[in-house]
C-alpha positions as CSV (number, residue, x, y, z in Angstrom):
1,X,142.2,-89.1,120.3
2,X,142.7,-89.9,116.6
3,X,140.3,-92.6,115.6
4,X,141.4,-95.6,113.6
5,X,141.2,-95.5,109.9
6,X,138.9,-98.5,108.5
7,X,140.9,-100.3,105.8
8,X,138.3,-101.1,102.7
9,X,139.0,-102.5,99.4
10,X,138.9,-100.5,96.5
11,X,138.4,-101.7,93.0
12,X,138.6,-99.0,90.4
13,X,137.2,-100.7,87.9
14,X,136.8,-100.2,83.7
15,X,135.5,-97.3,81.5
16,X,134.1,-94.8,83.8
17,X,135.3,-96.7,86.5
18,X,138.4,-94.7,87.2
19,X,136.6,-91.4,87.2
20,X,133.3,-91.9,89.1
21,X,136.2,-93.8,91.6
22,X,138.3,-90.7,92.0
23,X,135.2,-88.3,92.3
24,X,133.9,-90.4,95.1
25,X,137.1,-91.1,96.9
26,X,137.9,-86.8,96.8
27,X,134.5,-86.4,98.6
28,X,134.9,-89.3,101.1
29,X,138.1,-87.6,102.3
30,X,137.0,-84.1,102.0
31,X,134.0,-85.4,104.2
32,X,136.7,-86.9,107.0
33,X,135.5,-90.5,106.2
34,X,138.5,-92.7,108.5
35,X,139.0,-95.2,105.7
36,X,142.2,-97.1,104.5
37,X,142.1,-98.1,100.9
38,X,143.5,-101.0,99.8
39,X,143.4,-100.8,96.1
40,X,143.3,-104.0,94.1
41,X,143.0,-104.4,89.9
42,X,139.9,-106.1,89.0
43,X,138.2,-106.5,85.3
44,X,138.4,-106.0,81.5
45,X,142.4,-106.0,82.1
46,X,142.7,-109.4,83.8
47,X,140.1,-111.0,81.6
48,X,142.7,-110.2,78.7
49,X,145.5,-111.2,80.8
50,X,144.0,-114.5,80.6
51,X,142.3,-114.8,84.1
52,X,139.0,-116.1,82.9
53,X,137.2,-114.9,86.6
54,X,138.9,-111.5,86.0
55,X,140.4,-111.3,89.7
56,X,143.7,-112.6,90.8
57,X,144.3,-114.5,94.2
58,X,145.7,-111.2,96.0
59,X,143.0,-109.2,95.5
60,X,140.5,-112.0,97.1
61,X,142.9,-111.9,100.1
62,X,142.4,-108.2,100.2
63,X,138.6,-108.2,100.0
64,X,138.5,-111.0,102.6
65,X,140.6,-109.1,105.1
66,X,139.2,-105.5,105.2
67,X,135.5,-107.9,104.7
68,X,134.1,-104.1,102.8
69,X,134.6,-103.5,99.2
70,X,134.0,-100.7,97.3
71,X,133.6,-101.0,93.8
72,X,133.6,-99.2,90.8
73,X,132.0,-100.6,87.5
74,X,133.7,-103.0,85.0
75,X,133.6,-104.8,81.8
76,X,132.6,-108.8,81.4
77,X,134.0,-109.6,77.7
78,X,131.1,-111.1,75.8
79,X,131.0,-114.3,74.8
80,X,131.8,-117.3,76.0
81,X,134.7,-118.6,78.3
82,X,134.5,-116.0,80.8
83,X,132.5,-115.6,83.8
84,X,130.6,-112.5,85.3
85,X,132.8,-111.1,88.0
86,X,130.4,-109.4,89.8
87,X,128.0,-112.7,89.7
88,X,131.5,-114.3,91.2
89,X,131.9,-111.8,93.5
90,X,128.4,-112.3,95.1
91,X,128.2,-115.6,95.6
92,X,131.7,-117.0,96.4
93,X,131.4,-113.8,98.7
94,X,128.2,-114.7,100.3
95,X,126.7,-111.5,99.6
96,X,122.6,-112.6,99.5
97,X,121.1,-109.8,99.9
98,X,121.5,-106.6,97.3
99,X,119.8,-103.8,98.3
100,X,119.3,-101.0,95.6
101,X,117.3,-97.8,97.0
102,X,115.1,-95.9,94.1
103,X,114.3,-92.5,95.2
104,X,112.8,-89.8,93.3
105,X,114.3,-86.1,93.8
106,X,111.3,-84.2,92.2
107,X,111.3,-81.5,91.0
108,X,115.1,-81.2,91.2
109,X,115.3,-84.1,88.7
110,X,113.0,-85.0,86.2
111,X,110.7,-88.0,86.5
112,X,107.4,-88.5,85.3
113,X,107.0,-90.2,89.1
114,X,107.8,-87.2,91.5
115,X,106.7,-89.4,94.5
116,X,108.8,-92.5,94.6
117,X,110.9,-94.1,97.7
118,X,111.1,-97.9,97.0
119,X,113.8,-100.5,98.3
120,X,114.3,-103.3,96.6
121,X,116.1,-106.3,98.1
122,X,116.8,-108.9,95.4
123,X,118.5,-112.1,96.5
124,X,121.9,-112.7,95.0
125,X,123.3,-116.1,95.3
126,X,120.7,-118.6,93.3
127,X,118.1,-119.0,91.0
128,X,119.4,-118.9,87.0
129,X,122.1,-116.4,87.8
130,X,123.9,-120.3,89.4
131,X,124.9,-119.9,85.5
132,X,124.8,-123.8,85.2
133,X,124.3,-124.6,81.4
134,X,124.7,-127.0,78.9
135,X,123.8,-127.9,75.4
136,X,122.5,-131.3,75.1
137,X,121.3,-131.5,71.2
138,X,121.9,-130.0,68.3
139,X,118.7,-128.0,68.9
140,X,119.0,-127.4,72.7
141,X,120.7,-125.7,75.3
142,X,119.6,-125.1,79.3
143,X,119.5,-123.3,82.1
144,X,119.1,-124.8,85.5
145,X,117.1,-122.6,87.8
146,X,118.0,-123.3,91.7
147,X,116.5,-121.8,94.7
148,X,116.9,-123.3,98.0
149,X,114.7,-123.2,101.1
150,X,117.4,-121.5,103.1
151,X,118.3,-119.0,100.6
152,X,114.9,-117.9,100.4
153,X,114.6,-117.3,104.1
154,X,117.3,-115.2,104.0
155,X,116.7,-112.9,101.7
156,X,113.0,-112.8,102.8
157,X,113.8,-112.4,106.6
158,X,116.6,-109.6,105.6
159,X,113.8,-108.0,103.8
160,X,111.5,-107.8,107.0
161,X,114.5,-106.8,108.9
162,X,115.2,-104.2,106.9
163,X,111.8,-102.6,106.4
164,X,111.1,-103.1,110.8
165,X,114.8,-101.4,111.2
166,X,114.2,-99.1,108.9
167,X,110.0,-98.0,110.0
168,X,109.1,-99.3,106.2
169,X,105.5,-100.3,106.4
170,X,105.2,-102.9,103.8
171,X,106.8,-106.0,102.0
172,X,105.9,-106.9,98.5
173,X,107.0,-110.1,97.3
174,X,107.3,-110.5,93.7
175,X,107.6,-114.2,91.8
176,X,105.7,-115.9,88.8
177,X,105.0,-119.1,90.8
178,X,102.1,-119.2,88.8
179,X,104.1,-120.9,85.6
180,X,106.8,-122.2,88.0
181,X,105.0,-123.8,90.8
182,X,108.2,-125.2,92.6
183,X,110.7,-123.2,92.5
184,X,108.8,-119.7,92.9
185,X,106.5,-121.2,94.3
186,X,109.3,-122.0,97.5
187,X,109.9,-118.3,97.2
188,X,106.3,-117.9,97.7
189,X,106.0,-119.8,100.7
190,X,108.9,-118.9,102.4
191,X,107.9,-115.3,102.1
192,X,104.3,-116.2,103.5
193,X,105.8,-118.1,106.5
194,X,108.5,-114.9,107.5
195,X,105.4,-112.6,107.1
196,X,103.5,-114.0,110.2
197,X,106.1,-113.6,112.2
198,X,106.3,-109.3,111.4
199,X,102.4,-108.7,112.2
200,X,103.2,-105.1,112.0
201,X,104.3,-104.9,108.3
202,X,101.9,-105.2,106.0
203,X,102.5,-108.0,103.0
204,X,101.7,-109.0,99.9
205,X,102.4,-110.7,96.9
206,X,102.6,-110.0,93.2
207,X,102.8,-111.8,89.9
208,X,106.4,-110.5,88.5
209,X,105.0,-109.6,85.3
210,X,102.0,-107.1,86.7
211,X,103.8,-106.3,89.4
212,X,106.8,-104.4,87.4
213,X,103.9,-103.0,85.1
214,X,102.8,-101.6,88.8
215,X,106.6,-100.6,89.4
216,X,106.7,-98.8,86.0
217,X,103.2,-97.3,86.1
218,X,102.3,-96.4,90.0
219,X,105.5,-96.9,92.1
220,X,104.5,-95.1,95.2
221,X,102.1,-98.3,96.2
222,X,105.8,-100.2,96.8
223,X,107.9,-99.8,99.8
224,X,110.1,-102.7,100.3
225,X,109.8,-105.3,97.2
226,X,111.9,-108.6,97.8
227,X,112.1,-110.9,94.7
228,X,114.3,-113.8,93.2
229,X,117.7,-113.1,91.7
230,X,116.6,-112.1,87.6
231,X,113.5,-110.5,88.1
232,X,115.3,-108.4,91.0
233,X,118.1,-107.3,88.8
234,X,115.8,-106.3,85.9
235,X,113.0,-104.5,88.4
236,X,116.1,-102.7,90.4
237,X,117.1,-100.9,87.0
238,X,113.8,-100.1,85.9
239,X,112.9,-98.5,89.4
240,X,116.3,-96.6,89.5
241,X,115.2,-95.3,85.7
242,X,112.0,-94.2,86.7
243,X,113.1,-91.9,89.3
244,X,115.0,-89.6,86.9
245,X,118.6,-92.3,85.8
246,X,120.4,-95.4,86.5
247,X,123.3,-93.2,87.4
248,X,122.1,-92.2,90.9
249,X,121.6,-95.2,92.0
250,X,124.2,-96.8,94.4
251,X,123.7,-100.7,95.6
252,X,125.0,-102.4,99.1
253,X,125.8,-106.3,98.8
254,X,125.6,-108.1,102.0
255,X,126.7,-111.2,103.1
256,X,127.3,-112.5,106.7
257,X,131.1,-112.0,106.8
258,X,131.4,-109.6,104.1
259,X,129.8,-106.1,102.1
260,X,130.1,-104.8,98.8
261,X,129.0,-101.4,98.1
262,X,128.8,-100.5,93.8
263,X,127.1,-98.1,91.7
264,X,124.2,-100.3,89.9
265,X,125.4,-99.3,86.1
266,X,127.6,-100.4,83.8
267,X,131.0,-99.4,82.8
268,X,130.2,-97.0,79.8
269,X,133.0,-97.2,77.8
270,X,131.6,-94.8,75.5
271,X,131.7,-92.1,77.4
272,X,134.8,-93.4,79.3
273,X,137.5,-90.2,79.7
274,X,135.0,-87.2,78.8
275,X,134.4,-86.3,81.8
276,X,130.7,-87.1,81.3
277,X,130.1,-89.6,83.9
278,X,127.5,-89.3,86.5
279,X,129.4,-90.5,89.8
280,X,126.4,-90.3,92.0
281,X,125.7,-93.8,92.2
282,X,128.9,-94.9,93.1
283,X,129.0,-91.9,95.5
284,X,125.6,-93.2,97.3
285,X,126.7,-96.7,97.4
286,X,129.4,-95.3,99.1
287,X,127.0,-93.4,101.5
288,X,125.8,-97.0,102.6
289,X,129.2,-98.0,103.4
290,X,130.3,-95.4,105.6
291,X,126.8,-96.3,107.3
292,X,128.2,-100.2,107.2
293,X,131.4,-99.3,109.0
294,X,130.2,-97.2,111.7
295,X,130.9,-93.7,110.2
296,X,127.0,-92.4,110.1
297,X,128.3,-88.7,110.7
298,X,130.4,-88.5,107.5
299,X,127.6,-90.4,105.6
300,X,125.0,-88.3,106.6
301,X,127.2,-85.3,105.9
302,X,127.6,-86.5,102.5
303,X,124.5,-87.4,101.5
304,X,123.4,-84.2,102.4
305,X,125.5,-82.0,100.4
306,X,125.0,-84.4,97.4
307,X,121.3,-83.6,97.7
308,X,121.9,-80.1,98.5
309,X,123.3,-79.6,95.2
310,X,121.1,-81.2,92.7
311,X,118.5,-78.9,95.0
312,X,120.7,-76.1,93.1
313,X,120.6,-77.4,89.4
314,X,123.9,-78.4,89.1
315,X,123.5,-81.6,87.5
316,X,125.8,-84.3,84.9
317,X,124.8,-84.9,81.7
318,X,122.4,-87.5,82.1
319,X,120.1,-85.8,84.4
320,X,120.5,-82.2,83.3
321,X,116.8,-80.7,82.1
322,X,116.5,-78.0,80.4
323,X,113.7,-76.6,82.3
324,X,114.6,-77.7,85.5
325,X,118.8,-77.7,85.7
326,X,121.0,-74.6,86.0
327,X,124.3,-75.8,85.0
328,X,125.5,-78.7,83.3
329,X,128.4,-79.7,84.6
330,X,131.1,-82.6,84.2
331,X,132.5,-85.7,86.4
332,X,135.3,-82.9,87.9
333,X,133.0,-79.9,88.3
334,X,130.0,-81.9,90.2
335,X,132.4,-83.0,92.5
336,X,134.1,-79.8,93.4
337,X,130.1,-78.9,94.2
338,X,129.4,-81.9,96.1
339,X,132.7,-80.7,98.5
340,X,131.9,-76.6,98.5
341,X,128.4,-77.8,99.7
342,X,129.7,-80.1,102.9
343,X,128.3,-79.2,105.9
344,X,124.7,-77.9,104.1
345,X,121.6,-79.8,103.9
346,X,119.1,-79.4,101.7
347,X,116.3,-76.7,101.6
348,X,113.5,-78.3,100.1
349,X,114.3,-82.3,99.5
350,X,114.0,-84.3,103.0
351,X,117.5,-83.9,104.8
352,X,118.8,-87.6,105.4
353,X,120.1,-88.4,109.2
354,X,122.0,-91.5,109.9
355,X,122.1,-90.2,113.9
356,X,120.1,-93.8,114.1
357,X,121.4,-95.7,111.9
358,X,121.1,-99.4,113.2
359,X,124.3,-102.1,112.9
360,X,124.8,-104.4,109.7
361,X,121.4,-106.9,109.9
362,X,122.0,-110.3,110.8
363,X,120.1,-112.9,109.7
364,X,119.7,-116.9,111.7
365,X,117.7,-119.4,109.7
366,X,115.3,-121.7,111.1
367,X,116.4,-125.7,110.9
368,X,113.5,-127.4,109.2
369,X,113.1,-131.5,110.3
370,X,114.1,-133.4,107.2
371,X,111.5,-135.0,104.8
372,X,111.1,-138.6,104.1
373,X,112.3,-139.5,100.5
374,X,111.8,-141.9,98.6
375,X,112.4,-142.2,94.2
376,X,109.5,-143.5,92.3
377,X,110.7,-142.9,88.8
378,X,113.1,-141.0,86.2
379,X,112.6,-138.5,83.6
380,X,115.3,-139.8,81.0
381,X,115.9,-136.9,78.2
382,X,117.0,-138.3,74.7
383,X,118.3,-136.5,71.5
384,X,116.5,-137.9,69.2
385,X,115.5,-136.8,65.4
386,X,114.1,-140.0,63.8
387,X,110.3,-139.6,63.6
388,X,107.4,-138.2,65.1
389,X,106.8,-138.5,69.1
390,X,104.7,-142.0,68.6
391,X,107.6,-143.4,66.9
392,X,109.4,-142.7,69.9
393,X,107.0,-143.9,72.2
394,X,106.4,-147.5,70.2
395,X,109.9,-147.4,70.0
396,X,110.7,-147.0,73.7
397,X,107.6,-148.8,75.5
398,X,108.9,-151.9,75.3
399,X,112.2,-151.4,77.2
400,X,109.5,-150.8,80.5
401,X,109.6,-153.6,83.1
402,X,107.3,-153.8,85.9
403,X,109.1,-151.6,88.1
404,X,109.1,-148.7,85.8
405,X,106.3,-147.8,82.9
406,X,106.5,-144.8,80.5
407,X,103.8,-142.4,81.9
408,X,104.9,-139.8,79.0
409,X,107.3,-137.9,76.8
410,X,107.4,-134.4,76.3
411,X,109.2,-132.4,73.5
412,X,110.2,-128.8,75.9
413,X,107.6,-129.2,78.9
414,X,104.9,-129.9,76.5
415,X,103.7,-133.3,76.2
416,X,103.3,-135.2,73.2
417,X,103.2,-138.7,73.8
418,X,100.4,-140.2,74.3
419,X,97.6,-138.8,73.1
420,X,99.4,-135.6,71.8
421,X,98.6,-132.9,69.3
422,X,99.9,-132.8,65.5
423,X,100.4,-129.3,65.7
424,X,102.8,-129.0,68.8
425,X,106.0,-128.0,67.0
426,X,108.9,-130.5,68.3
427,X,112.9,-130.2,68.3
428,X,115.3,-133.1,68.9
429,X,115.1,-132.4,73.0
430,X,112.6,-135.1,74.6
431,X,111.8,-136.2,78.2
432,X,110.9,-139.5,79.2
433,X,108.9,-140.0,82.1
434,X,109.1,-143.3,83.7
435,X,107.1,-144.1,86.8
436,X,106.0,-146.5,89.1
437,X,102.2,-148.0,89.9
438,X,101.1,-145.2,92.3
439,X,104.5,-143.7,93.5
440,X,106.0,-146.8,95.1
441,X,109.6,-146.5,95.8
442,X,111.9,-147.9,93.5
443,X,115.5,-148.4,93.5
444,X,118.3,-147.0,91.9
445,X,119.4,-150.1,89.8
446,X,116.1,-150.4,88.6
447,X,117.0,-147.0,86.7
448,X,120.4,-148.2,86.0
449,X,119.0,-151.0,84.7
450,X,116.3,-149.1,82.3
451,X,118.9,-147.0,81.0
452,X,121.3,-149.7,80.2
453,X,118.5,-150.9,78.2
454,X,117.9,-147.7,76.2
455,X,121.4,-147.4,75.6
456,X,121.7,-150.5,73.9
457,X,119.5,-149.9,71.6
458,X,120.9,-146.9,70.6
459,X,118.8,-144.2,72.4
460,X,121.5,-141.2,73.3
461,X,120.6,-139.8,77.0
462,X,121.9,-136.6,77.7
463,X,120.8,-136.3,80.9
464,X,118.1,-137.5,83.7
465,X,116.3,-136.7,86.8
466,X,114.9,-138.7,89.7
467,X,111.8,-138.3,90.4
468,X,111.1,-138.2,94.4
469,X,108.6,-137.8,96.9
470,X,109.5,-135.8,99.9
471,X,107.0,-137.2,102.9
472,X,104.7,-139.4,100.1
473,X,104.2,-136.0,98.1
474,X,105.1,-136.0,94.5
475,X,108.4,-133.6,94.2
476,X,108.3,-132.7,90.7
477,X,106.1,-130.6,87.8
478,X,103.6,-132.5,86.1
479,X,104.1,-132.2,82.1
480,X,102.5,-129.3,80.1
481,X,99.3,-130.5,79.2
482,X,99.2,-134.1,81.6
């Protein structure tokens, strides 16, 4: 009985897109992978046609029907005006959790770390990658950094899922929550709160900065790592480096409804139509979704015969070694290898078998009761360039009532006013904190009415905050140096 091919979505993507693409799509079929593409045009071409997102409605309704894309790399324009499509892709997707294994393949590719087998789960959806930003003075611009309780949990609990499916033994959690207590410091939490509930899997937590100074320096003390959405995209490309090259490294998005499976490199234009293009990463990406889709034969089959011949030295530019490769060969010519060596597994690197391999991880999140909140204050942020941060606060003190003091200004996080220091260097950015006599609520006329106030004199707000308590606990970062 013929089994049903599985209709994916296939994006060919820019510069070495096209090739690593056809190299990986000639092995998936020589393999007997039961797929249906449906190939949609994605990228550098549609950003030029004037579709700032770079994706047209049609292929969304492609990706949302088969629910698995497979992706090859493209190009983001710099500048401003466009968006990243891959960032787009992610979230509107709902694709949390990326998960980017970093494998060494010593001695058959050099690395200066022959014993390396980390997974790193980075979460996908929040944190500064939310891409809000805005200039507010002539000096100034920002970036809001959002993480959410539930967004946390997911990623954290898919990262214990994964490593208990999976017989990983530990979970590192990396975050600087140290500098910002809130926001990491949810991360944090949330990740100490999953771990008692996997006694068997060992956890811990890491300071980002040491911790990829670990990565880079002694990776085999790292099974699983799960971290925020930046610090896991730069520690995923360092890890993939150190084992021997970001070009065999393949990635898996995964989202509740729908996967995305992508090599973790860029497009290359460079070296776009020499035929030097590594299409290994792409190739393993693929590998976890044939895994996705219920194929684990094919997968296994594949994965094997990829490893069986870089166990024979044949090897693209970017890892060939002179002391260690035989041949170095082209996009074309590795792939004809990769198919003569289906069906063999290799000698002396650890064969892979998917004969296991568990379903797509699902992930509930616990409901958490809701906080009592009340708003005790405002942080009101002014441009402003007429005078030193006292002249500010003389200038501002006054327009305080009984329901709302100043308690402070800061010039970026640090504060200045009152009792500041001459040599804290200043731009034309400053918060105003306002506050009430020990946290009592206020309302939200009474911060109406305080800016109202400010304005009329001429004080330009470009933005504020509301201060709030969750359950009578002070929601919000105290000033540098309050």
């Amino acid at each position: 009985m013929e089994i049903a091919k599985k209709p994916i979505t296939v994006a060919f993507g820019d510069g070495i897109g096209p090739e690593i693409m056809e190299s990986t799509l000639a092995i998936l079929a020589a393999a007997g992978a039961q797929i249906a593409p449906e190939i949609i045009e994605i990228g550098e071409k549609l950003y030029h046609q004037g579709h700032s997102s770079g994706i047209k409605p049609d292929a969304w309704e492609s990706i949302r029907r088969t629910k698995v894309l497979l992706k090859a790399p493209i190009t983001t324009p710099q500048g401003g005006g466009v968006k990243s499509l891959n960032v787009t892709m992610r979230k509107m997707l709902g694709l949390y959790a990326n998960v980017r294994p970093c494998v060494s393949y010593a001695p058959f590719v050099f690395t200066k770390h022959p014993v390396m087998d980390v997974v790193i789960v980075r979460e996908n959806e929040e944190d500064l990658y939310a891409g809000i930003e805005h200039q507010q003075t002539d000096d100034v611009v920002q970036c809001l950094k959002l993480i959410s309780r539930p967004g946390c949990e997911k990623i954290v609990r898919y990262a214990f899922e994964y490593a208990h499916q999976y017989g990983r033994k530990k979970v590192t959690c990396l975050t600087k929550d140290n500098i910002m207590k809130m926001t990491d410091g949810l991360f944090r939490k949330v990740f100490e709160e999953v771990a008692l509930e996997y006694p068997h899997i060992e956890s811990e937590h890491w300071i980002i900065d040491i911790g990829t100074a670990m990565l880079a320096d002694t990776p085999e003390k790292f099974d699983v790592i799960v971290t925020p959405n930046l610090y896991g995209d730069i520690i995923s490309d360092v890890a993939a480096q150190i084992t021997g090259s970001v070009g065999i490294a393949g990635s898996a998005n995964i989202g509740e409804q729908c996967a995305m499976f992508e090599a973790i490199h860029g497009s290359a234009p460079k070296i776009a139509g020499l035929d030097k293009a590594n299409p290994s990463g792409l190739l393993l990406a693929a590998v976890q979704m044939l895994i996705h889709i219920d194929q684990p034969t094919v997968a296994e089959k594949i994965h094997n015969a990829w490893l069986a011949t870089l166990e024979e030295g044949l090897h693209t530019t970017d890892i060939y070694h002179v002391d260690i490769s035989k041949r170095e060969l082209g996009t074309k010519a590795f792939t004809e290898e990769v198919i003569r060596n289906l069906g063999k597994k290799p000698v002396h690197l650890k064969a892979v078998s998917y004969a296991n391999a568990h379903k797509p991880i699902t992930i509930k999140v616990k409901e958490k009761p809701k906080a009592q909140k009340a708003t005790v204050g405002v942080d009101i942020f002014l441009h402003w360039k007429e005078g030193s941060p006292n002249t500010l606060g003389k200038a501002i003190e006054p327009m305080a009532n009984d329901a709302l003091h100043l308690s402070m200004i800061t010039n970026r996080g640090i504060k200045v006013y009152p009792d500041g220091l001459p040599e804290t260097f200043c731009t034309d950015h400053w918060r105003c904190r306002f506050t009430t006599d020990n946290f009592k609520p206020t309302s939200y006329q009474e911060i109406l009415a305080l800016m109202e106030r400010m304005t009329k004199q001429g004080f330009d707000i470009v933005k504020t905050e509301n201060l709030c308590t969750f359950d009578g606990k002070p929601a919000f970062s105290l000033g540098q140096g309050q």
